[in-house]
C-alpha positions in Angstrom: 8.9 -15.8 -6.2 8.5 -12.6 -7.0 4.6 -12.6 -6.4 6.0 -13.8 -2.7 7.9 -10.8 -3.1 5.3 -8.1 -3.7 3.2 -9.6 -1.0 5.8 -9.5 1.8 6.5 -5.6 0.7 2.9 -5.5 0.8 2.6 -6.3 4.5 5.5 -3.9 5.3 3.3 -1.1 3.1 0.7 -2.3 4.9 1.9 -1.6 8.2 4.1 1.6 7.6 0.2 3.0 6.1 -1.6 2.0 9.3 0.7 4.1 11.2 0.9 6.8 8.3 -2.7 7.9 7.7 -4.3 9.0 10.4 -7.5 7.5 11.9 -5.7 4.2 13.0 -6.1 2.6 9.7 -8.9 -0.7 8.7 -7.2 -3.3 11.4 -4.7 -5.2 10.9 -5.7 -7.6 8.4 -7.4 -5.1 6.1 -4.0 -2.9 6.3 -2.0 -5.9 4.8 -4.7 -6.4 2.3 -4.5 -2.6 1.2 -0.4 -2.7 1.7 -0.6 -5.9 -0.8 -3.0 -4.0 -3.3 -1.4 -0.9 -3.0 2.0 -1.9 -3.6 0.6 -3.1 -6.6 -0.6 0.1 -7.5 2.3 2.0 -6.8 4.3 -0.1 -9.1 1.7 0.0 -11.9 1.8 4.1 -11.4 5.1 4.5 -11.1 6.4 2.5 -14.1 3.3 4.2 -16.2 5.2 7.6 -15.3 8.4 5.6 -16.6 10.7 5.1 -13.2 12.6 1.9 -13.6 12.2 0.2 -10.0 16.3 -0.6 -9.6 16.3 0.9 -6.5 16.1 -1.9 -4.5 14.8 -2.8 -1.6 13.9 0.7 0.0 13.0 1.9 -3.4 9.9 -0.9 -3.6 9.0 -0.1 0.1 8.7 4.2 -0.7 6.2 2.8 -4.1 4.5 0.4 -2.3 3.3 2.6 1.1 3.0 5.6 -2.0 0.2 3.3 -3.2 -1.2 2.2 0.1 -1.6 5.4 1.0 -3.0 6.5 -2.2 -5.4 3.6 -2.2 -6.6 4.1 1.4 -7.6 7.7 0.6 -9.6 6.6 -2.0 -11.2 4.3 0.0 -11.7 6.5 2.5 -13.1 9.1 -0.4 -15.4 6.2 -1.3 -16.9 4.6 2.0 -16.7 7.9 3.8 -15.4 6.2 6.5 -17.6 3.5 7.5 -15.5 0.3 6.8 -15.3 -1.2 10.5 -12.3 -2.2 11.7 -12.0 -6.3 11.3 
């Protein structure tokens, strides 16, 4: 269940990233992908800094796009840009 979780906050992430970063993100598929990755990268981050995630529901959604949007920058860092749109 709460693998279900992550993923499902992932896809929100996901989505809220697409619209965040500019450039119109990696499609729609690759934004959930990056949501799902990066939500769990913001919760690896943010409990490595020590912030208990009892926040709830709006709490997971703020970490997760945090590290969708720090993972697509990277990515973006890395590929310079060239990852096509699936």
């Amino acid at each position: 269940m709460f693998i279900l979780w992550w993923i499902i906050v992932g896809i929100i992430a996901g989505w809220i990233t697409g619209k965040i970063v500019s450039g119109g993100g990696y499609g729609v598929f690759m934004d959930m992908v990056i949501g799902i990755i990066g939500a769990i990268v913001g919760g690896f981050i943010m409990r490595t800094l020590g912030f208990v995630g009892h926040g709830g529901f709006i709490y997971t959604i703020v970490v997760a796009v945090g590290g969708a949007v720090l993972l697509t920058l990277l990515l973006r860092l890395v590929t310079r840009g060239r990852v096509k749109q699936i």
